[in-house]
The first five atom37 places (N, CA, C, CB, O) and aatype in JSON, in Angstrom:
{
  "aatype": [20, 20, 20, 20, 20, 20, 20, 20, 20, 20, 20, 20, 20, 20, 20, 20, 20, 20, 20, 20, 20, 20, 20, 20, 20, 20, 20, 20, 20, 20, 20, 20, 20, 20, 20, 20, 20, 20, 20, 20, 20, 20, 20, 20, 20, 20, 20, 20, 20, 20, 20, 20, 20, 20, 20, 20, 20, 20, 20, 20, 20, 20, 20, 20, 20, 20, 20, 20, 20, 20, 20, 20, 20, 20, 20, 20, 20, 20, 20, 20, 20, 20, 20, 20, 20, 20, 20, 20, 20, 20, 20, 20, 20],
  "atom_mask": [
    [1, 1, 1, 1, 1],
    [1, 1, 1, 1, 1],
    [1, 1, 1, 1, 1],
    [1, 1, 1, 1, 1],
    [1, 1, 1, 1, 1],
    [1, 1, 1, 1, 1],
    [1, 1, 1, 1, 1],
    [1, 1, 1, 1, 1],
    [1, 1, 1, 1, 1],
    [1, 1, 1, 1, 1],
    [1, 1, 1, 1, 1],
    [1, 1, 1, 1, 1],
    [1, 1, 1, 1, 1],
    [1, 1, 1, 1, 1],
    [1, 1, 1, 1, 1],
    [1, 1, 1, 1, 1],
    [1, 1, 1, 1, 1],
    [1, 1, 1, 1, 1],
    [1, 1, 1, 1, 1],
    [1, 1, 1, 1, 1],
    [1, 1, 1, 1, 1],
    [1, 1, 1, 1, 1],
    [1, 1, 1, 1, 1],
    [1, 1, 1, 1, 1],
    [1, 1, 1, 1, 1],
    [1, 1, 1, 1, 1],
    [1, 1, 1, 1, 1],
    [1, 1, 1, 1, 1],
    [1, 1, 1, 1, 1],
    [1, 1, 1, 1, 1],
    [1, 1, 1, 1, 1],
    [1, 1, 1, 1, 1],
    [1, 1, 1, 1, 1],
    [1, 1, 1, 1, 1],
    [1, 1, 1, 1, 1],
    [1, 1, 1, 1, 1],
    [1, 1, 1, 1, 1],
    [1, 1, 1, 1, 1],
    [1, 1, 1, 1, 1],
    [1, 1, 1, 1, 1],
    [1, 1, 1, 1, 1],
    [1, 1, 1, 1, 1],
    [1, 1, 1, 1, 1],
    [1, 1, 1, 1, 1],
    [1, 1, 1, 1, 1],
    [1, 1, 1, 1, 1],
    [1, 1, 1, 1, 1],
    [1, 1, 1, 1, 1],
    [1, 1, 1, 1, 1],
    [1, 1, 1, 1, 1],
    [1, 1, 1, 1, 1],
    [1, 1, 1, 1, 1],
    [1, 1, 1, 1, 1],
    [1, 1, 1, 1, 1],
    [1, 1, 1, 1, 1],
    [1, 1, 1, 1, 1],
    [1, 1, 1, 1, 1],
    [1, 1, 1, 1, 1],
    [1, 1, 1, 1, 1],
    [1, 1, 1, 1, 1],
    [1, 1, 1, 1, 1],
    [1, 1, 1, 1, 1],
    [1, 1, 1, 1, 1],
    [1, 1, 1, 1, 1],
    [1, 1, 1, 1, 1],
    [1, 1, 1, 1, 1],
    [1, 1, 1, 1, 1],
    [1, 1, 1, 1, 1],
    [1, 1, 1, 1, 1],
    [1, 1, 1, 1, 1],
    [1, 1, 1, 1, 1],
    [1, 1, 1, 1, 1],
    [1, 1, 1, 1, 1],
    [1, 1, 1, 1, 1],
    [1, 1, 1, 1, 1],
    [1, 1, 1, 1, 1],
    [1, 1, 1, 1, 1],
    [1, 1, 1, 1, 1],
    [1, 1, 1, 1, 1],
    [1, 1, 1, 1, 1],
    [1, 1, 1, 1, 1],
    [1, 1, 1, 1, 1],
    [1, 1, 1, 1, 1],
    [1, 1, 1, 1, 1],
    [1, 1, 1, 1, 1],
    [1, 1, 1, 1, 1],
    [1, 1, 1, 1, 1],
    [1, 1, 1, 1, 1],
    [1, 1, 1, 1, 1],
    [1, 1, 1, 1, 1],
    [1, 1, 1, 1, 1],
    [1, 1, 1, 1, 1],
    [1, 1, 1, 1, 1]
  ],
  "atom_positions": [
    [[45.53, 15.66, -6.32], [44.35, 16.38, -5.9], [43.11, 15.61, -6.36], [44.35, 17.83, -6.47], [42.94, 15.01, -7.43]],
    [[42.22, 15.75, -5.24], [40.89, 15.02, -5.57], [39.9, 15.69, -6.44], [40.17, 14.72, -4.36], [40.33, 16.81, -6.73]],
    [[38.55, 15.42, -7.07], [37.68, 16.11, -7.25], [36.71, 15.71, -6.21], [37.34, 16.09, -8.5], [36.72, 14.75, -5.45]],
    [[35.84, 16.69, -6.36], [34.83, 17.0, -5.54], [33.33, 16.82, -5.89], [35.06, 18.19, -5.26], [32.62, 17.83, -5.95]],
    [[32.69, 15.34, -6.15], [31.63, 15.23, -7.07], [30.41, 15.74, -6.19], [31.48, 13.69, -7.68], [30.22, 15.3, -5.06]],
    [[29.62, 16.66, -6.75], [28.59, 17.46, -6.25], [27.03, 16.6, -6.53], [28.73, 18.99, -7.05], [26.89, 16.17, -7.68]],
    [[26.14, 16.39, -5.76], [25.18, 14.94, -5.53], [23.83, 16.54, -6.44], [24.81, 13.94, -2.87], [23.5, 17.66, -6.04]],
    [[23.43, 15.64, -7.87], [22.23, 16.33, -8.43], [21.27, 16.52, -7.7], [21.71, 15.78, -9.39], [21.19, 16.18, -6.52]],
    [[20.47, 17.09, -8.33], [19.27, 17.12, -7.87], [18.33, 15.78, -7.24], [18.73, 17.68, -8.92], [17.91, 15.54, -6.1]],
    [[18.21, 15.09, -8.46], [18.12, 13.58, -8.3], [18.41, 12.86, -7.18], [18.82, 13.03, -9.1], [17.68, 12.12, -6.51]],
    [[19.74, 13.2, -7.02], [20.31, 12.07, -5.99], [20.04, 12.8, -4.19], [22.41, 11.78, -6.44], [20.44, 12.26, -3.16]],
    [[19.33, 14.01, -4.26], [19.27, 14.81, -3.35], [18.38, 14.46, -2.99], [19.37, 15.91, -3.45], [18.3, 14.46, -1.76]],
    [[16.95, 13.87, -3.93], [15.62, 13.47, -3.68], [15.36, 12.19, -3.45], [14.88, 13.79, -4.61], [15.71, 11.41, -4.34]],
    [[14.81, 11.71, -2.46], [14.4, 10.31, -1.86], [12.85, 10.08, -2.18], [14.66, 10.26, -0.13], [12.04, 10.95, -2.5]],
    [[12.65, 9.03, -2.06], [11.44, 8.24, -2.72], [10.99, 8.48, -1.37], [11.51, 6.55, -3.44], [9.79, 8.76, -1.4]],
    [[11.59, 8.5, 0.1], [11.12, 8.18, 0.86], [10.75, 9.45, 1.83], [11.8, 7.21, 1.18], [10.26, 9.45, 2.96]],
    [[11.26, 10.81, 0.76], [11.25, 12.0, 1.06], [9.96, 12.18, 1.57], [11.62, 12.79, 0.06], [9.08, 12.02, 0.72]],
    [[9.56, 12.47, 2.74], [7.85, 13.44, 3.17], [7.11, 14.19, 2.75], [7.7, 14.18, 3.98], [5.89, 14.27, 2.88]],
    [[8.4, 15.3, 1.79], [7.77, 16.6, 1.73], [7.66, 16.2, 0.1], [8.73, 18.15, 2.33], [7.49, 17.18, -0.63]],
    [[7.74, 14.69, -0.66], [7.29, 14.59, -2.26], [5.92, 15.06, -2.1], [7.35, 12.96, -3.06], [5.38, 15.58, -1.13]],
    [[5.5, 14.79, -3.22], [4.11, 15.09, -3.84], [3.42, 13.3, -3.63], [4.31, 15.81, -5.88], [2.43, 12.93, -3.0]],
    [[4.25, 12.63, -4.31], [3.68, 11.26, -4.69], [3.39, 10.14, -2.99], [5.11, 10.46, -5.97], [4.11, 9.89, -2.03]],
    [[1.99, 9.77, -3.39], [1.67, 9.03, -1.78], [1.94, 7.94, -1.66], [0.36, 8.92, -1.25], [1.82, 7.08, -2.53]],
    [[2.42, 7.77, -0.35], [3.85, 6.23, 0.29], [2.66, 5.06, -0.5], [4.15, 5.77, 3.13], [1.6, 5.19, -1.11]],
    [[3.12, 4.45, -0.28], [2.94, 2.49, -0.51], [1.5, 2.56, 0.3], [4.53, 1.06, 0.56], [0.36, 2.51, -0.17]],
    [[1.81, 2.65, 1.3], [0.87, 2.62, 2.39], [-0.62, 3.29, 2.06], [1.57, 3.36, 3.6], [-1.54, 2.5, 2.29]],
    [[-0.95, 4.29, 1.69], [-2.08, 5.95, 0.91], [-2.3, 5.03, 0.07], [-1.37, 7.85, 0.1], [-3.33, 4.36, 0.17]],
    [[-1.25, 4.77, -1.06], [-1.53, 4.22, -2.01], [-2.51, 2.91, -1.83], [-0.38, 4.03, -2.54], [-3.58, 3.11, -2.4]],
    [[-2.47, 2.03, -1.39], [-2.81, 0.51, -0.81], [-4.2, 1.42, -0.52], [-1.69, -0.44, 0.79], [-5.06, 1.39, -1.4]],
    [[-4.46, 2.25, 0.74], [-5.35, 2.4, 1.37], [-6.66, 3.24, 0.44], [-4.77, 2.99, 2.56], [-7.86, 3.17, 0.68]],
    [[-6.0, 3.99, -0.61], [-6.9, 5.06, -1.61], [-7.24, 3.58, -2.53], [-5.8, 6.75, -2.67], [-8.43, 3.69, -2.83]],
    [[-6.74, 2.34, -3.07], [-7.26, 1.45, -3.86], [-8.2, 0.53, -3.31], [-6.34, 0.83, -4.41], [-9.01, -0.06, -4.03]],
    [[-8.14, 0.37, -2.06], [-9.39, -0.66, -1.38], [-10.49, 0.63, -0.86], [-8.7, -1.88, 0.31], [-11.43, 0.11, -0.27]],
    [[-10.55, 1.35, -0.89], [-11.0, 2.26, -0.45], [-12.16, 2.33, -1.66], [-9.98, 3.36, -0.14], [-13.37, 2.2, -1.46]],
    [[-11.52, 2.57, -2.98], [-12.43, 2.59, -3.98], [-12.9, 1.58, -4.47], [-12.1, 3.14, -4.82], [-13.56, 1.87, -5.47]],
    [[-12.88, 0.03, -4.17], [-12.69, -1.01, -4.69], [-13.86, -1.57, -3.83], [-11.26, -1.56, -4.68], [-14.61, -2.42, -4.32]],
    [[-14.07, -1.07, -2.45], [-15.01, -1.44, -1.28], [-15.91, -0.5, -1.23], [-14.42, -1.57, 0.07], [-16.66, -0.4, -0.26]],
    [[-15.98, 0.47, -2.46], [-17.38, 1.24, -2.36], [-18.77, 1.21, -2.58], [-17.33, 1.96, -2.85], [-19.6, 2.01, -2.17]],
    [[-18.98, -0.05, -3.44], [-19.87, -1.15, -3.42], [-20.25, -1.95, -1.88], [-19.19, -2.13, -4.42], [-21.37, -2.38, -1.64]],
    [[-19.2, -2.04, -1.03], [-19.47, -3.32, -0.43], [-18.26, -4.06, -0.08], [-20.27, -4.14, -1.3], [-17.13, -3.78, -0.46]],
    [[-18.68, -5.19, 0.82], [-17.56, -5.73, 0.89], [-16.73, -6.05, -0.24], [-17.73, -6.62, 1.48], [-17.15, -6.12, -1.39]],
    [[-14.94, -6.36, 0.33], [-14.0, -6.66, -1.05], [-13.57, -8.01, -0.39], [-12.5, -5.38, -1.53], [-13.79, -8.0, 0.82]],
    [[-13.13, -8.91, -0.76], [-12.42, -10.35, -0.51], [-11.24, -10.42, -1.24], [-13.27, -11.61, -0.92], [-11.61, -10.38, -2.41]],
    [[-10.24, -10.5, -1.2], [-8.81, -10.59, -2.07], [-7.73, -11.07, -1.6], [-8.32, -9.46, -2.47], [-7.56, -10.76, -0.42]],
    [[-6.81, -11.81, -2.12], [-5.76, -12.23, -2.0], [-4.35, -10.92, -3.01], [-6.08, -13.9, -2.54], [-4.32, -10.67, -4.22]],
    [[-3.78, -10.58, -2.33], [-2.6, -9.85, -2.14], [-1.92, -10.01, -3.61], [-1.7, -10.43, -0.85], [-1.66, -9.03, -4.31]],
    [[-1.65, -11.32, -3.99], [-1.27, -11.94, -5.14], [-1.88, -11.51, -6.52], [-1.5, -13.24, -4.93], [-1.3, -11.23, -7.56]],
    [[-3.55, -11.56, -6.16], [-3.98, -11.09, -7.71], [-4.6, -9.38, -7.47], [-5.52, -12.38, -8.46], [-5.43, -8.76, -8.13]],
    [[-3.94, -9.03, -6.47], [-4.07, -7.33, -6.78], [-2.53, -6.49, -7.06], [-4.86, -6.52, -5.22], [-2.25, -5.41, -7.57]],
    [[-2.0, -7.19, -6.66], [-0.47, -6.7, -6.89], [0.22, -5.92, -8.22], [0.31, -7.93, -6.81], [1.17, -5.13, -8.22]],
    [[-0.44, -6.33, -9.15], [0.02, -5.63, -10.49], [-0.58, -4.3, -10.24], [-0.53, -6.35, -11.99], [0.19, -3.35, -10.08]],
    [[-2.04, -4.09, -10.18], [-3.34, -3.04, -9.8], [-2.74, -1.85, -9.17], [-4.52, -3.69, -8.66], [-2.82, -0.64, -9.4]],
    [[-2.16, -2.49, -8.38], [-1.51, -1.47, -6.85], [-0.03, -1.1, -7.33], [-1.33, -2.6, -4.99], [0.46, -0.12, -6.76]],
    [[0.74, -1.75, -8.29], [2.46, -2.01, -8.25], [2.81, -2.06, -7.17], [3.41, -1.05, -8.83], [3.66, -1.27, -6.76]],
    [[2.3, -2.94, -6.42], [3.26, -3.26, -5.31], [3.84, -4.99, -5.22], [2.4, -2.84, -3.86], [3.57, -5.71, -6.18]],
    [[4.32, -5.34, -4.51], [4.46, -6.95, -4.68], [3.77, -7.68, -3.57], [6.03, -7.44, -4.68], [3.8, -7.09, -2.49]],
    [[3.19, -8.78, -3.6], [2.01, -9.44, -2.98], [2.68, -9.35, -1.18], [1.71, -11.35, -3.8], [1.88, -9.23, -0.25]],
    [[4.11, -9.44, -0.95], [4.88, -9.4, 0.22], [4.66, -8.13, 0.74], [6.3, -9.68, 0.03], [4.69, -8.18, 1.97]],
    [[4.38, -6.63, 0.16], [4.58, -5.72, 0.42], [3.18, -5.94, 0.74], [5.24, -4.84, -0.32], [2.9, -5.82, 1.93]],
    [[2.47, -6.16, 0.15], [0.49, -5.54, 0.26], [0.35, -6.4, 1.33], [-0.99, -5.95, -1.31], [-0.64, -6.08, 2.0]],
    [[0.89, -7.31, 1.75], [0.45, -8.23, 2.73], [1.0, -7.45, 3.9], [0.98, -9.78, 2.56], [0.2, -7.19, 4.8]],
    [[2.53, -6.94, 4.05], [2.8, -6.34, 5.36], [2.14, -5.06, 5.71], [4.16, -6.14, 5.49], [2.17, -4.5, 6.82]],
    [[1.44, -4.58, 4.47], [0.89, -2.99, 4.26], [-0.48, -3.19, 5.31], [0.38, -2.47, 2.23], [-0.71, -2.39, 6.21]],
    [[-1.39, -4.44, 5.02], [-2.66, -4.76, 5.31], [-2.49, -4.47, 6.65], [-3.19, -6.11, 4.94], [-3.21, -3.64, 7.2]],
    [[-1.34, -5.23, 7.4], [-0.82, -5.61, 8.56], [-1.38, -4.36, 9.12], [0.75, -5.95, 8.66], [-2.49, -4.25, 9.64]],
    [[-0.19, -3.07, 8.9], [-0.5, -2.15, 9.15], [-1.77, -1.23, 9.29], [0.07, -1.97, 8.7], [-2.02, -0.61, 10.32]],
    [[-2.52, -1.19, 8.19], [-3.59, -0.59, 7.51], [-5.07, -1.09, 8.64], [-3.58, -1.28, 5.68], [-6.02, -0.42, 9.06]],
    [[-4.64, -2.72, 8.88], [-5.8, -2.96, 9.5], [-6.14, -2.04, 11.04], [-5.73, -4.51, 9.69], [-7.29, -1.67, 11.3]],
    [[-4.86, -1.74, 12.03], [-5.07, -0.58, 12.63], [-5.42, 1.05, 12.64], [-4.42, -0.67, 12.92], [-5.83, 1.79, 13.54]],
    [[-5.15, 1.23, 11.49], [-4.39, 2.72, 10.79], [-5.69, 3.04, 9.99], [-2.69, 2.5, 9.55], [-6.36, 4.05, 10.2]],
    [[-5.98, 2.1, 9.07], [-7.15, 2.57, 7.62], [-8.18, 3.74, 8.35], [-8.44, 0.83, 6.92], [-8.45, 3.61, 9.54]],
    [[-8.67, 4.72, 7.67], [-10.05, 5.12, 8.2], [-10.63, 5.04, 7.37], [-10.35, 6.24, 8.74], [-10.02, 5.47, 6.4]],
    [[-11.68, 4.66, 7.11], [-12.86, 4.31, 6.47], [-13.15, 2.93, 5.99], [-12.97, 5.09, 5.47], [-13.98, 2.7, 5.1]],
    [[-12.52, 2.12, 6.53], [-12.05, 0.82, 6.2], [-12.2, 0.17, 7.49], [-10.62, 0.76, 5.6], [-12.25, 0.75, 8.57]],
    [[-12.27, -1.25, 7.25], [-12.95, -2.13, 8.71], [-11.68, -3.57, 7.53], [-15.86, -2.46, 8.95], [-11.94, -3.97, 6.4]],
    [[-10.77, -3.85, 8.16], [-9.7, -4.8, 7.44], [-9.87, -6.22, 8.02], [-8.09, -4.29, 7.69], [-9.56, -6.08, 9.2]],
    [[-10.15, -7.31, 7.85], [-9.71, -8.4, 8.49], [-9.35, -10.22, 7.85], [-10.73, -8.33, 9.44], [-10.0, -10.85, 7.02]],
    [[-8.2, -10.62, 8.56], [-7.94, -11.26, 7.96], [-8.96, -12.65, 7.71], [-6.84, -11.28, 8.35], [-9.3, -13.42, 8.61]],
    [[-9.35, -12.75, 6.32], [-10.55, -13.48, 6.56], [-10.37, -15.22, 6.71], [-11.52, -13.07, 5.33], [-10.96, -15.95, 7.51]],
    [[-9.47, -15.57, 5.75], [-8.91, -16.99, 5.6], [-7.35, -17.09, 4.76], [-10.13, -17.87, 4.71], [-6.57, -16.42, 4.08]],
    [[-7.51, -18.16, 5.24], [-6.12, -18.77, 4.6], [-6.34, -19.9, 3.46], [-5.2, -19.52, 5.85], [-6.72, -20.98, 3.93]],
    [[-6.16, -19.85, 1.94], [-6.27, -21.28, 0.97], [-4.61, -20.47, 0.48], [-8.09, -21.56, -0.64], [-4.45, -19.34, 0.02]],
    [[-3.64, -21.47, 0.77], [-2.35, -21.05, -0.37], [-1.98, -19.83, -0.28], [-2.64, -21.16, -1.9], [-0.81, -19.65, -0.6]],
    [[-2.89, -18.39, 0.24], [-2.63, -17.41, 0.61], [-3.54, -16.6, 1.82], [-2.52, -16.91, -0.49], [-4.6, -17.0, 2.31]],
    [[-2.96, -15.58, 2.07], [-4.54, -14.53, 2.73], [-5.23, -14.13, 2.18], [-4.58, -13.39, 3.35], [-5.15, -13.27, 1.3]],
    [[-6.2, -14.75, 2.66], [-7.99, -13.76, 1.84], [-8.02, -12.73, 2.67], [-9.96, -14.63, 1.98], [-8.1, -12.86, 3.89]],
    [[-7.98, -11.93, 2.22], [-8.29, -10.19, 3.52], [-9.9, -9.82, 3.43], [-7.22, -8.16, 2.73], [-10.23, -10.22, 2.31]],
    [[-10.86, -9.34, 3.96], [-11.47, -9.19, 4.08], [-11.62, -7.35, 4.27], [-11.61, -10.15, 4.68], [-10.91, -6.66, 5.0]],
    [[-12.83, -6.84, 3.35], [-12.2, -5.0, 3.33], [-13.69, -4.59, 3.74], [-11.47, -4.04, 1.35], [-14.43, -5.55, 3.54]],
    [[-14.37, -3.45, 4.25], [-15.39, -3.28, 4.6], [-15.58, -2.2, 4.78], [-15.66, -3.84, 5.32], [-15.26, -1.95, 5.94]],
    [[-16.04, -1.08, 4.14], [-16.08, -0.01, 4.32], [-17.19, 0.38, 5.54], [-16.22, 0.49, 3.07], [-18.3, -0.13, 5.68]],
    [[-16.41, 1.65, 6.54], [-17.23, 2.2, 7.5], [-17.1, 3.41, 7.47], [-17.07, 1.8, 8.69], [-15.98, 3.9, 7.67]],
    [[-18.24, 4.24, 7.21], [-18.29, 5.22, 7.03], [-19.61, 5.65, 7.79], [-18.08, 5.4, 5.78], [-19.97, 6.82, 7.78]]
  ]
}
C-alpha cells in the first residue's frame, strides 16, 4: 500500500500566483524607474541597477522590452549601446 503525500500550504502557493499580495518582476521594475525618473530623465544600464531591483541584468533587460509598450507614466527608450544598453526613462505625466 501506498501513502498519499498531501501538497502544504506552501507548495499550493506559486510565486506566479495572481491573487498574491507581492507585485510581478514587471510592477516591480516599473514602481523603481518610476521613482528614480521623478526628477527627470534616468539613463542606466540594466547591470548596475540589478542588485536595487533584485532582479538580474537579463531579466531587467527583457522587462524594459516589455515595459517600453506597457509603462504608464513612463516614456522608455533604448538610448545606446557601450558593452551594454543604456535605456533611456522619461517620465510623462
Amino acid at each position: 500500500m501506498s501513502a498519499t503525500v498531501q501538497p502544504s500550504d506552501t507548495d499550493r502557493v506559486s510565486s506566479d500566483d495572481p491573487s498574491s499580495e507581492e507585485p510581478s518582476k514587471e510592477e516591480r521594475l516599473a514602481a523603481f524607474l518610476r521613482e528614480k525618473a521623478e526628477d527627470g530623465d534616468l539613463y542606466f544600464k540594466s547591470k548596475f541597477i540589478a542588485d536595487e531591483v533584485g532582479l538580474s541584468p537579463k531579466e531587467i533587460g527583457a522587462l524594459m522590452v516589455k515595459l517600453k509598450d506597457t509603462a504608464c507614466g513612463l516614456s522608455i527608450e533604448k538610448w545606446s549601446y557601450t558593452s551594454a544598453t543604456t535605456w533611456r526613462i522619461e517620465p510623462t505625466n
